[in-house]
N, CA, C and O atoms as a GROMACS GRO file, in nm:
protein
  268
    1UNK      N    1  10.112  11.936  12.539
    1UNK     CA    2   9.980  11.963  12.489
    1UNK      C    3   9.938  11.845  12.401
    1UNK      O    4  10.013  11.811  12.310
    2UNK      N    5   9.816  11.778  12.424
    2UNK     CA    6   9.763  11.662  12.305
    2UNK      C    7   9.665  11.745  12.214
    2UNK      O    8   9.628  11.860  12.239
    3UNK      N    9   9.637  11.684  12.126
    3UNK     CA   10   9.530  11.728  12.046
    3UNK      C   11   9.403  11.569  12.000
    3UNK      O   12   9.440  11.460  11.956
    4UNK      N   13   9.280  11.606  12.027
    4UNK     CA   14   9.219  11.464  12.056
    4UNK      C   15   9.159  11.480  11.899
    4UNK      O   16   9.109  11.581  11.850
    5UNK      N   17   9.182  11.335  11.830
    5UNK     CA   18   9.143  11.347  11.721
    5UNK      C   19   9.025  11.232  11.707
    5UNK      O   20   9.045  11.118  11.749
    6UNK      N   21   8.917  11.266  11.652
    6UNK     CA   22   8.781  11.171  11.684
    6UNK      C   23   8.829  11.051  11.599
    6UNK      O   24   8.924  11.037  11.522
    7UNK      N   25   8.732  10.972  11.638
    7UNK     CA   26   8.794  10.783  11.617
    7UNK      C   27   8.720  10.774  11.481
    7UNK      O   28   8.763  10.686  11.407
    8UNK      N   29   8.610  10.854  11.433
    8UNK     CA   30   8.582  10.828  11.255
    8UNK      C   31   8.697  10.862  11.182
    8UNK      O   32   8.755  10.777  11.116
    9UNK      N   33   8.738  10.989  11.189
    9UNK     CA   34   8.857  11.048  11.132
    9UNK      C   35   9.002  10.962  11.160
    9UNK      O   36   9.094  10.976  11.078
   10UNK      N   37   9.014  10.899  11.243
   10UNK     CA   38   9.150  10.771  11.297
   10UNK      C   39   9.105  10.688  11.193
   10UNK      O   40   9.189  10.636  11.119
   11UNK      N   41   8.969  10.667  11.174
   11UNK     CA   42   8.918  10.488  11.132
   11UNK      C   43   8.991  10.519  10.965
   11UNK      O   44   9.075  10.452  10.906
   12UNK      N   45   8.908  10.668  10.916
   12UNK     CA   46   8.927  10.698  10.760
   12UNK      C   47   9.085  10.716  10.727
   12UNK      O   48   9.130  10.665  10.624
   13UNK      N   49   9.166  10.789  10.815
   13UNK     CA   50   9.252  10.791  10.740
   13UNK      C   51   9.377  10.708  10.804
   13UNK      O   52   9.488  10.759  10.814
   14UNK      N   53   9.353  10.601  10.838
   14UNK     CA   54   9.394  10.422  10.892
   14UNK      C   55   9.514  10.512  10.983
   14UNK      O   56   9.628  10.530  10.939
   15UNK      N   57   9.481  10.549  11.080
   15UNK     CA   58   9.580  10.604  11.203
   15UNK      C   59   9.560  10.522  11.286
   15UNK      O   60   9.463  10.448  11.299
   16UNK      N   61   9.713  10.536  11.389
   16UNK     CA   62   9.730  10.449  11.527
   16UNK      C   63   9.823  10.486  11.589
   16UNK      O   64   9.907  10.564  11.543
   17UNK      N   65   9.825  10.435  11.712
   17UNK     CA   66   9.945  10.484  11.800
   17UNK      C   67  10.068  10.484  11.744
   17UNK      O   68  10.120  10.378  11.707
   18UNK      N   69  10.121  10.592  11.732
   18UNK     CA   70  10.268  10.624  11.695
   18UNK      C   71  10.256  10.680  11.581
   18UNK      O   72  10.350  10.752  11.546
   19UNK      N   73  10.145  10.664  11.494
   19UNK     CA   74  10.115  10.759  11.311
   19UNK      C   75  10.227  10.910  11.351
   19UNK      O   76  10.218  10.993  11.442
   20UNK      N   77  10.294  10.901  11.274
   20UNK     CA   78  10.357  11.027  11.214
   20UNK      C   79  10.252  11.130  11.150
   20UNK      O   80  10.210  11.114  11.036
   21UNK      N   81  10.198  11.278  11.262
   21UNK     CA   82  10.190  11.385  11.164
   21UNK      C   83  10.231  11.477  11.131
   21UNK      O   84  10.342  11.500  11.177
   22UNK      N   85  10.172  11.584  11.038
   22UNK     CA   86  10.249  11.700  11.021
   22UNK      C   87  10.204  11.807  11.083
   22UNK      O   88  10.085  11.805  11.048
   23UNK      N   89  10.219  11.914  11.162
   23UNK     CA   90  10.128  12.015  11.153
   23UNK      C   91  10.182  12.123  11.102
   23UNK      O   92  10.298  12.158  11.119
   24UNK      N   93  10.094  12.182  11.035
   24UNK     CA   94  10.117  12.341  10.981
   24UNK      C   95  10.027  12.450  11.001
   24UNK      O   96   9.904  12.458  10.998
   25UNK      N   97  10.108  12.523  11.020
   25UNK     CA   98  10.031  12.678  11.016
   25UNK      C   99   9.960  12.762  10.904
   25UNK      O  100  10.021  12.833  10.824
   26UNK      N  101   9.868  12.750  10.904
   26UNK     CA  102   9.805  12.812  10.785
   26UNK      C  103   9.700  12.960  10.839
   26UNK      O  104   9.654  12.994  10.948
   27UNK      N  105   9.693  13.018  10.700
   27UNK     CA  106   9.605  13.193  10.764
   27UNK      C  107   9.454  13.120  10.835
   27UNK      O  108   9.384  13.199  10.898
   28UNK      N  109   9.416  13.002  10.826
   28UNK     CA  110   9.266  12.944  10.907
   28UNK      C  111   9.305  12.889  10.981
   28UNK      O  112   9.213  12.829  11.037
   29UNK      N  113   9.416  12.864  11.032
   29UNK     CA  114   9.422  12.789  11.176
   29UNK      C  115   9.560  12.660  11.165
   29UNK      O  116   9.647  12.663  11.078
   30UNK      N  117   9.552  12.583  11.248
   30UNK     CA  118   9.579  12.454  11.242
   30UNK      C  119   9.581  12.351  11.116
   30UNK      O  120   9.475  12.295  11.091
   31UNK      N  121   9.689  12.322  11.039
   31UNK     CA  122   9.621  12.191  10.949
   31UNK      C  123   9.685  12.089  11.009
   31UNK      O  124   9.803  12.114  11.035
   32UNK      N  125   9.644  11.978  11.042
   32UNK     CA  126   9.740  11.831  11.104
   32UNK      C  127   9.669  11.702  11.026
   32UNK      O  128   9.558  11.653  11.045
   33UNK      N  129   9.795  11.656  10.915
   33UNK     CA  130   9.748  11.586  10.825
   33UNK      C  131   9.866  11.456  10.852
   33UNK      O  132   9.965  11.476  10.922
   34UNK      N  133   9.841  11.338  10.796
   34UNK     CA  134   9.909  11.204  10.832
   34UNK      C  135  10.045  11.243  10.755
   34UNK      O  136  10.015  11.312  10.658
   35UNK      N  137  10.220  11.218  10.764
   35UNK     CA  138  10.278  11.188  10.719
   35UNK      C  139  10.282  11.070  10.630
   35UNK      O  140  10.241  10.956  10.653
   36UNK      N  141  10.370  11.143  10.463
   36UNK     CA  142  10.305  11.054  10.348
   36UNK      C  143  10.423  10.931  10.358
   36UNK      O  144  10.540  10.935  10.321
   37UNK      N  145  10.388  10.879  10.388
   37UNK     CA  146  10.474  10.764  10.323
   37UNK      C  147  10.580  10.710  10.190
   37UNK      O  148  10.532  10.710  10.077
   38UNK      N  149  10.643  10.690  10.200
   38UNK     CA  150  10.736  10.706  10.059
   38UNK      C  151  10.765  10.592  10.010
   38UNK      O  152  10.792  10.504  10.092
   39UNK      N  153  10.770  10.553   9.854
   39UNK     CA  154  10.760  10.407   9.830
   39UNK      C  155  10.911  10.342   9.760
   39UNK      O  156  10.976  10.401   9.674
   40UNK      N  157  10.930  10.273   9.791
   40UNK     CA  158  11.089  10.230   9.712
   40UNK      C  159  11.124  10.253   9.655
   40UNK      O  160  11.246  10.238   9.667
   41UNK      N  161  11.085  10.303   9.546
   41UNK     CA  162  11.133  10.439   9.444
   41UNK      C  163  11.129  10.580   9.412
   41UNK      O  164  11.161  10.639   9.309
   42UNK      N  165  11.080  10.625   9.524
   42UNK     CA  166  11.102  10.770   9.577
   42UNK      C  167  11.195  10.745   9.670
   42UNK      O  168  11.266  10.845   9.688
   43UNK      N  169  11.232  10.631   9.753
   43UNK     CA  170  11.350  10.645   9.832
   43UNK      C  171  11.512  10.656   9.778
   43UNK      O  172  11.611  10.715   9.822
   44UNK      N  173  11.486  10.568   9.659
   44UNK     CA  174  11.633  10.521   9.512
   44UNK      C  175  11.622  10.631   9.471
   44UNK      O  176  11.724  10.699   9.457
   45UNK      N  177  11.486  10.687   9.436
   45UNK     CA  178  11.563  10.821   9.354
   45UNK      C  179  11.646  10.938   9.446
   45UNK      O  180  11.734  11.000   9.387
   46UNK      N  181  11.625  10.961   9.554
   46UNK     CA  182  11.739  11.004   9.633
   46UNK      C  183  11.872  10.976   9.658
   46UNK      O  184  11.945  11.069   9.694
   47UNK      N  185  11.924  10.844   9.642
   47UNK     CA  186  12.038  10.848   9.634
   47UNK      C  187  12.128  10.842   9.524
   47UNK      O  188  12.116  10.780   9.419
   48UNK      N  189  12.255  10.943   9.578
   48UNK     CA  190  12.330  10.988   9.479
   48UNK      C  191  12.434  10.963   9.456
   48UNK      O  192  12.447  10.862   9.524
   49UNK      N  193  12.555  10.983   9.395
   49UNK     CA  194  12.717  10.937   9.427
   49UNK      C  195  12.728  11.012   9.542
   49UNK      O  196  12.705  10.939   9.639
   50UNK      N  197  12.751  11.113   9.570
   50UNK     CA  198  12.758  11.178   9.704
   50UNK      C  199  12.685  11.114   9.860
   50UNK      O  200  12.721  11.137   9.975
   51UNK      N  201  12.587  11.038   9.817
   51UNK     CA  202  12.532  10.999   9.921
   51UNK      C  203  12.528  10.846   9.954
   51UNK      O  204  12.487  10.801  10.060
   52UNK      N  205  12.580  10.769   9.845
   52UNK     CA  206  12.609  10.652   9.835
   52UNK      C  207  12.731  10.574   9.934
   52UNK      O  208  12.840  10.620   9.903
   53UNK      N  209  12.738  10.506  10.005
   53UNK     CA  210  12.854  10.479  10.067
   53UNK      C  211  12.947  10.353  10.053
   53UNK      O  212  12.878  10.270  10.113
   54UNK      N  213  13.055  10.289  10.012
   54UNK     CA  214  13.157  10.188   9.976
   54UNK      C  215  13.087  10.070  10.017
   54UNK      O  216  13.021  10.049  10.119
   55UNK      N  217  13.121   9.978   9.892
   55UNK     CA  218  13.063   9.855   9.945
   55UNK      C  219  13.147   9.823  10.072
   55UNK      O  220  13.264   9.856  10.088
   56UNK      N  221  13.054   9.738  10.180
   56UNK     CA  222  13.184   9.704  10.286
   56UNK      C  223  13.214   9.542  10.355
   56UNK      O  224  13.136   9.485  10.432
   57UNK      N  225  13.312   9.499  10.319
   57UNK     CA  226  13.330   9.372  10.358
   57UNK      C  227  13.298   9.290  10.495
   57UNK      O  228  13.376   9.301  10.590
   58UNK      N  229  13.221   9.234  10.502
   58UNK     CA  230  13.148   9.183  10.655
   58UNK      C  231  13.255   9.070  10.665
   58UNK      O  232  13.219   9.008  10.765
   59UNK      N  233  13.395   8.993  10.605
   59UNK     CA  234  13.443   8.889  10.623
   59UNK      C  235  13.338   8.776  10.545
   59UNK      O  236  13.245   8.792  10.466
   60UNK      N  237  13.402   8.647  10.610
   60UNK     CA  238  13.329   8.519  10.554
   60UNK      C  239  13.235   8.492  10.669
   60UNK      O  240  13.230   8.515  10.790
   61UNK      N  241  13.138   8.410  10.542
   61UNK     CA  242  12.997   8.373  10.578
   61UNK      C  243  13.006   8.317  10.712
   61UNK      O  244  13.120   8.305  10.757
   62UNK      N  245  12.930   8.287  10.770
   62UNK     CA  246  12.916   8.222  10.908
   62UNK      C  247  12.767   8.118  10.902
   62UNK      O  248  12.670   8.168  10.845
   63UNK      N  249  12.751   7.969  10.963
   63UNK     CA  250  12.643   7.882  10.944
   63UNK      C  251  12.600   7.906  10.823
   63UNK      O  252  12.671   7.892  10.723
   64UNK      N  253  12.480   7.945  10.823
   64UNK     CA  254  12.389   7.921  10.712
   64UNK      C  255  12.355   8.061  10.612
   64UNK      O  256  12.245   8.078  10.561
   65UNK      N  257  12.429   8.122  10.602
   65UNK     CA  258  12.422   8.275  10.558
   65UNK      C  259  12.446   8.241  10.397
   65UNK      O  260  12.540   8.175  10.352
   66UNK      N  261  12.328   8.309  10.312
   66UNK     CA  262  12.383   8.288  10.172
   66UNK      C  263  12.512   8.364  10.099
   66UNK      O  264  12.564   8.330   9.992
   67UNK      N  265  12.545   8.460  10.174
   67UNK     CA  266  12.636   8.513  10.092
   67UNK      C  267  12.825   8.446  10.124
   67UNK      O  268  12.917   8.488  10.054
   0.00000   0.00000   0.00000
């Protein structure tokens, strides 16, 4: 099933092929709103000791690699 969403409403809320949405069920119907985006520090504040994983040794550098 698609759902056709008019091209003012694409233009306003800067959608394009592949935009992530949400839909939900609400007591009026349908809501289908853009997935929010999350910014580099809503992503850090998620991780935890539990979710953190060992630093891990890649070996030595290779050509031009700074580390």
């Amino acid at each position: 099933m698609a759902v056709k969403i008019p091209a003012d409403i694409v233009r306003l809320l800067n959608l394009h092929q592949g935009s992530k949405l949400i839909i939900e069920i609400s007591r009026e119907g349908i809501v289908i709103k853009p997935e929010r985006s999350r910014n580099l520090d809503e992503l850090l504040d998620r991780i935890t000791p539990e979710n953190l994983h060992s630093e891990v040794d890649w070996g030595k550098r290779e050509g031009n690699e700074p580390w």
